[in-house]
N, C-alpha and C positions, 0 to 999 in steps of 0.2 A: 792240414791247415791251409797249405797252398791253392786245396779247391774252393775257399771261400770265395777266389778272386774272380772263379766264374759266380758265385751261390750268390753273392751279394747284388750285382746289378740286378741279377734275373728275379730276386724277392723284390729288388727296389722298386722295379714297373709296378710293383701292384698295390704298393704302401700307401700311392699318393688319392687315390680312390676311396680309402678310409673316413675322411674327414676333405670337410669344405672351407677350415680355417686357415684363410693367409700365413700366418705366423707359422704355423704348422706343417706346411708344404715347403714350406721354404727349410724349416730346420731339418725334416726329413732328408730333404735335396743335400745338406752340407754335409750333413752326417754318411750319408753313402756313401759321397765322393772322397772324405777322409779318412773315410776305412778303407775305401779302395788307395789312396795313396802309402795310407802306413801298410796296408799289408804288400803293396808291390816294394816298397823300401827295402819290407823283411824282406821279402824274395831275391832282390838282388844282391843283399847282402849274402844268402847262404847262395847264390848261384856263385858270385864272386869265391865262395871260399870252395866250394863242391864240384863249379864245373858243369852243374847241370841238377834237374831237378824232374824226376820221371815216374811214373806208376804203372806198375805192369797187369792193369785190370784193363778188360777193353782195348785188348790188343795196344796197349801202351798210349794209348789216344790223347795221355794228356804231358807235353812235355814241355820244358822250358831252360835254355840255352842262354849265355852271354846274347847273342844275336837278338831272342825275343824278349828279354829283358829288360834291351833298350827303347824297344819301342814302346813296350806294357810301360816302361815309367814315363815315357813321351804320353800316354793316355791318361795314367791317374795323372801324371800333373797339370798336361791340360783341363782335364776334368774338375779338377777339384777348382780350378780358376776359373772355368766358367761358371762353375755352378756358383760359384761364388756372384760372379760380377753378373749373372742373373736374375739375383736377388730383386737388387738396387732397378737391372730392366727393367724387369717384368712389372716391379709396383709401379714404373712411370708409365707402362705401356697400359695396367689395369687403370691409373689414373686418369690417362686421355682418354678411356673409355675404349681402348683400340681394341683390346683382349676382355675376357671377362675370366671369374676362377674356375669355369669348369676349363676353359684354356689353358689355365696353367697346369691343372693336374697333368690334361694331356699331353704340354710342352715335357713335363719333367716325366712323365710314364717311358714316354718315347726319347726321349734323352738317352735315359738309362738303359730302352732296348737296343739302342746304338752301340749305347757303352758295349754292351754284354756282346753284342756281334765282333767288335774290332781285340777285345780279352780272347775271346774264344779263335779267333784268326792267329795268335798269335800263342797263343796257349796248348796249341794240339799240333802234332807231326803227321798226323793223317791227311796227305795233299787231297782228296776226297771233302774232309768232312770243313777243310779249309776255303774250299772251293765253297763251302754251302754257305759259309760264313759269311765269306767276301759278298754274296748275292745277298745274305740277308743285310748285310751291311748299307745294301742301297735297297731295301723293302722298308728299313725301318727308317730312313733318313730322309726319305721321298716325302712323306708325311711333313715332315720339319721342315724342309725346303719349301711345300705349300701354303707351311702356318695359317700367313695369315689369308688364305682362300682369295686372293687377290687374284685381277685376271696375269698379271706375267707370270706371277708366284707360280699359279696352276699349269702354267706351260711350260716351266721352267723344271716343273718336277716330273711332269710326261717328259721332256725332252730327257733328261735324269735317266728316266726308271727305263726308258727304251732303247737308248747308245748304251748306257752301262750294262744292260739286260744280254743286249746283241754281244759288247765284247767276252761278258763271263761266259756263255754260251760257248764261245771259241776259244776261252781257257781250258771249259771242258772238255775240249777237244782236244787240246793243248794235252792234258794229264790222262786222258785214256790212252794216248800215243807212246807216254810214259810208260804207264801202266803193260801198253802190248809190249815194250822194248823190256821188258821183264817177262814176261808171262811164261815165256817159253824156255828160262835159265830156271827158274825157282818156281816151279808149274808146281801148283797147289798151296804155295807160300799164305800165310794171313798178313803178310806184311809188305803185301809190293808197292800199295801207296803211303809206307812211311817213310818219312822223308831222311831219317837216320839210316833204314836198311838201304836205300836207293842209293845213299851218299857212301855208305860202306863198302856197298857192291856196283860201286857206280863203273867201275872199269868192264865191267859183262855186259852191260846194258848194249843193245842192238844200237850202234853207234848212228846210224842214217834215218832211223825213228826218231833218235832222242833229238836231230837238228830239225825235223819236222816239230816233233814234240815244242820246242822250245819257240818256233816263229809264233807257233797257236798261241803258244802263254803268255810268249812279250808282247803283242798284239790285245789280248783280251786282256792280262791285268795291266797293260799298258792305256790302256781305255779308262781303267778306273783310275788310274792317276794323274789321267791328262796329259798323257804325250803325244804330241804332235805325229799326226791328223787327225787321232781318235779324241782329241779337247774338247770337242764343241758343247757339250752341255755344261763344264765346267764353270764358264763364265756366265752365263746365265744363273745357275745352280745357286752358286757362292754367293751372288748380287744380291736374290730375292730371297734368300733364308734370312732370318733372325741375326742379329751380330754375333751371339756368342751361338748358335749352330753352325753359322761362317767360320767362326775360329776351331770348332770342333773337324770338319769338311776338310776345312785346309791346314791346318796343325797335325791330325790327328789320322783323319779317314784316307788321305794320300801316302800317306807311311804306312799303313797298313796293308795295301793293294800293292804299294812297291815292297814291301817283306816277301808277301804271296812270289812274287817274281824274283828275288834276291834267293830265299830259299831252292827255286829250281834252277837259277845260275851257277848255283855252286855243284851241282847232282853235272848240268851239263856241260861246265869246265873241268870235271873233273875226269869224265868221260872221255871227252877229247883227249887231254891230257895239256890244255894250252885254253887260254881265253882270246884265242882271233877269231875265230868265226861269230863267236858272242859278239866280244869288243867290237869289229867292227860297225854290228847292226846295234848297239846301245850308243857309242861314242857316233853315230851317224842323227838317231832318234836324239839323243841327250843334245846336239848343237842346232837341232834342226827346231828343239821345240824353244829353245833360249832364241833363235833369232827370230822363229814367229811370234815370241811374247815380245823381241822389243820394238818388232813394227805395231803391234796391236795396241801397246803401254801408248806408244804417241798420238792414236788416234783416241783413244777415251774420254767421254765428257764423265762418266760415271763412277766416283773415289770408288768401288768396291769391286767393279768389275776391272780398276785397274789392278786392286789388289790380288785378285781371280788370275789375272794374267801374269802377275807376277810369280803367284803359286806354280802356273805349267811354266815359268823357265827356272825356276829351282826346283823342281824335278826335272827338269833335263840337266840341272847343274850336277843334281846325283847321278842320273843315269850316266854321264859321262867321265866322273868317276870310277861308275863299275864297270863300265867298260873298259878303261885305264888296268885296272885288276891286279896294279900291284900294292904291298903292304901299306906304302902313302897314303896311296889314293883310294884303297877302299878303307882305312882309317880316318881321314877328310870325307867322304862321300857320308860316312854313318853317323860323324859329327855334325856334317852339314843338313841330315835328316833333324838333329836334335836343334840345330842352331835356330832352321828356319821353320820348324813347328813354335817355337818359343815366339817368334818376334813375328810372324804370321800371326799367330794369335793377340798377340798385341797391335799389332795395327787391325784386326779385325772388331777388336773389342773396342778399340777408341774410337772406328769406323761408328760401332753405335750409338757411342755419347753423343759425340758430332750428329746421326740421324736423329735422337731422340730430341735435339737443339736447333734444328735449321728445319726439321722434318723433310729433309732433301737429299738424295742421293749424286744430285746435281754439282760436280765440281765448280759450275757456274754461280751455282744456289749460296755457294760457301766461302766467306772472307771474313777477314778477322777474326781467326779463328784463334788466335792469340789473346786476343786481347776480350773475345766472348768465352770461351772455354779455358784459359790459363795453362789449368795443368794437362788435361787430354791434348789441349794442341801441344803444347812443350815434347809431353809423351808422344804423339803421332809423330812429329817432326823428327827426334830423335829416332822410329822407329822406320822411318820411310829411310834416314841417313844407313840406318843399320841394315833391311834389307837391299840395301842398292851397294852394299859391302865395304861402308865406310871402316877406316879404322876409328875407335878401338872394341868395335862390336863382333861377337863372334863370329858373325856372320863373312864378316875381313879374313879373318884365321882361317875358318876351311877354304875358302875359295883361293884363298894364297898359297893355301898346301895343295889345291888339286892343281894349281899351273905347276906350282914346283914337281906333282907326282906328272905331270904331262911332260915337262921337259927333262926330268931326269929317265923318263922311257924312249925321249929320239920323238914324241908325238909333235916336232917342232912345230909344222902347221895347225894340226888341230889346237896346239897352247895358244898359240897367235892368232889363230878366230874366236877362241874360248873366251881371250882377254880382250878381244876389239868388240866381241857381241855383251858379254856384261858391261863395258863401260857404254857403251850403247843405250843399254836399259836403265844404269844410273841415269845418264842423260836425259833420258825420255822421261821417267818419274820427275826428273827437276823440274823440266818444262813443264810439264802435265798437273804437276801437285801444288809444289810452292805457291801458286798465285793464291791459294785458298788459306794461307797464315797470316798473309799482314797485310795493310791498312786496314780500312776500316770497315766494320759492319753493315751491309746494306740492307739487310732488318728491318725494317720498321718496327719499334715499338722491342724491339727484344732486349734483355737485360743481360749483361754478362754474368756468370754463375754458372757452375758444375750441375747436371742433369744425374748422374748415378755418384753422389758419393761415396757409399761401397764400394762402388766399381772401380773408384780411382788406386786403393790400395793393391790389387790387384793390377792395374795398370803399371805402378811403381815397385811391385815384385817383381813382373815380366822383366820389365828393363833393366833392373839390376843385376838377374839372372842374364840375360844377354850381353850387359859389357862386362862382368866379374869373368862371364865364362868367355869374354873374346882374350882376357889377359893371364888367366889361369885357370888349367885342366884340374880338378883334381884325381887325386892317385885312384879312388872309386873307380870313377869314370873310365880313368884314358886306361885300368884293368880290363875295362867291359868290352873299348873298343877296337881294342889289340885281342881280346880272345875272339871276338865276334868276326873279326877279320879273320882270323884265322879258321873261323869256321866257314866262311865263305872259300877260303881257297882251300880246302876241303880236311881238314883238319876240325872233324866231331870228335 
């Protein structure tokens, strides 16, 4: 039953081609995303109870861990929320005549092949066939990011397909160096890019391969996640896509690319026998991209590409975490994957009500947004407070727990640039954003009123989830992210 959760996106691409009825694409679209939620539900309920979840056809090719687990339900639940708050877009976007319905089939075909790239990433132990995943991850997304054939849009997803291209390329570099620091222990093995034998046998591994091994891989899927200096198409990327493909990108497709990397951390921590050689090139990249996002946050005229920016310094707020490497702070780091997929998606998605209502990307373009939009601005405002790590948003709770995992390791400097560079970036969002909530509309002729009503119930899910989860873990949960840690510091 567990392989429905690849079977189902991959049917889904081709359902919406059926039929040319609005009503009908659209319930397709929910129906997927709900199956794909409840079946990942089931799955981490029996990984919670079993530990793991594996098939031995195809050289074991399909496995699933506490670690992948959390991100597969970071996927169905972003998904089923966008697909959701897609609905409500897309009829404003065919009603301004912006899209027409063969558009939408395409939006929701390619959705889904998204989907089915970032399940399958995280679905399989074969570093190989992950590797092909994460690359299709940005074939199928590049599309989405051009939607609407716009001239930035279309450069935006060249820039896209050709930084991200370059650094998978050098992941595969990355994993064939892996692969040779085996070859010559277990010479004839069918198993030397699975990531459980590598992890099992991680002590024989050609010790001086596997720290080449690993620059290749932090470097290339470090590209796909946006850390600093391999970012640049990111912010571009995220701006000109769709609002709820923005949310998918940034919620969703960055957790992804960092799993691919979090899995070879633990193969080459374990190796060593210590995480300093890691730690110090992740805790260097992880501070280094938090201080380029919060000189970039204060220069932005554009709400979306601050929100972009803000995505590469909460991946370095993970990356620096894992570099931290101890039980805290890689339990905070996998929280703060979940914390800031939830509420990323939420200011992505209100990003678009706002677009669909000022028809402006322009910070400048936008005021009163209180008092034109009600509930999305209420929602965005509380959502900007919670990524910038107010309390009582989740987003406060991990970031509190990785200073506390920085000081209780002696990282006394690194806690005290960690905590002078995020309040930084809080700052920088206040200055930059606020002025677009209150007085008054400068409009002409505009009416106050909600532009996706659908979309708002979804709005007011996310948040909920973001401040229930900043005051209480439940026992599910903090099961998932205590085994998951422990599978990182090398305990499969």
């Amino acid at each position: 039953m567990e392989l429905l959760i690849l079977i189902i996106p991959l049917l889904w691409m081709f359902l919406f081609w059926g039929s040319t009825r609005k009503w009908l694409l659209h319930m397709i679209n929910s129906i997927g995303t709900l199956l794909l939620l409840i079946l990942a539900l089931v799955i981490t309920c029996k990984v919670n109870a079993s530990g793991h979840i594996g098939y031995p056809f195809l050289n074991h090719f399909f496995y699933l861990d506490a670690l992948s687990v959390i991100v597969l339900d970071i996927i169905a639940i972003v998904s089923f929320m966008v697909s959701v708050f897609a609905i409500g877009y897309l009829n404003r976007e065919l009603a301004h005549q912006v899209i027409n319905l063969r558009q939408i089939q395409l939006f929701y075909s390619l959705m889904y092949a998204f989907i089915f790239t970032m399940v399958l990433v995280v679905s399989t132990q074969n570093l190989g066939l992950m590797w092909i995943a994460i690359e299709a991850t940005t074939l199928a997304s590049a599309f989405l990011v051009g939607f609407y054939n716009q001239r930035e849009a279309i450069e935006a997803a060249w820039k896209y397909v050709i930084i991200c291209s370059v650094g998978i390329a050098l992941a595969l570099f990355g994993i064939v160096f892996l692969y040779i620091s085996a070859v010559n222990i277990f010479e004839g093995s069918k198993s030397n890019l699975n990531w459980l034998f590598l992890l099992q046998n991680a002590k024989l591994l050609n010790s001086s391969i596997v720290k080449i091994a690993f620059i290749f891989i932090m470097v290339g899927f470090g590209t796909k996640v946006g850390l600093v200096p391999m970012h640049t198409w990111l912010p571009d990327a995220h701006s000109q896509a769709p609002a709820p493909i923005s949310a998918l990108l940034s919620g969703v497709l960055l957790n992804s690319a960092l799993y691919g990397l979090i899995r070879v951390l633990a193969i080459v921590n374990k190796n060593l026998g210590s995480n300093l050689y890691t730690g110090r090139l992740l805790v260097t990249a992880g501070l280094l991209s938090i201080a380029t996002a919060a000189v970039f946050i204060l220069t932005q005229k554009d709400y979306k590409r601050m929100l972009a920016y803000s995505s590469i310094e909460h991946m370095g707020i993970i990356t620096f975490g894992l570099g931290l490497a101890t039980p805290i702070a890689l339990f905070a780091a996998l929280f703060h994957m979940i914390n800031h997929a939830f509420t990323k998606s939420l200011l992505f998605l209100a990003s678009g009500n706002v677009y669909l209502k000022y028809k402006t990307r322009e910070i400048a373009g936008v005021s009163g947004l209180l008092k034109t939009l009600p509930i999305t601005g209420t929602v965005f405002l509380l959502g900007l407070f919670a990524i910038a790590g107010m309390p009582p948003f989740s987003v406060f709770s991990s970031e509190l727990n990785l200073i506390i995992a920085a000081f209780s390791a002696n990282q006394i400097a690194g806690a005290i640039l960690f905590i002078l560079l995020i309040a930084s970036v809080c700052a920088g969002i206040a200055v930059v954003a606020m002025k677009m909530f209150f007085g008054e509309n400068r409009s002409p002729g505009m009416k106050p009123g909600e532009e996706n009503r659908l979309g708002l119930s979804v709005l007011i899910i996310l948040l909920l989830l973001i401040t229930v989860s900043g005051m209480l873990i439940p026992d599910q949960l903090k099961q998932l992210l205590e085994s998951a840690s422990g599978i990182i510091k090398g305990v499969a």
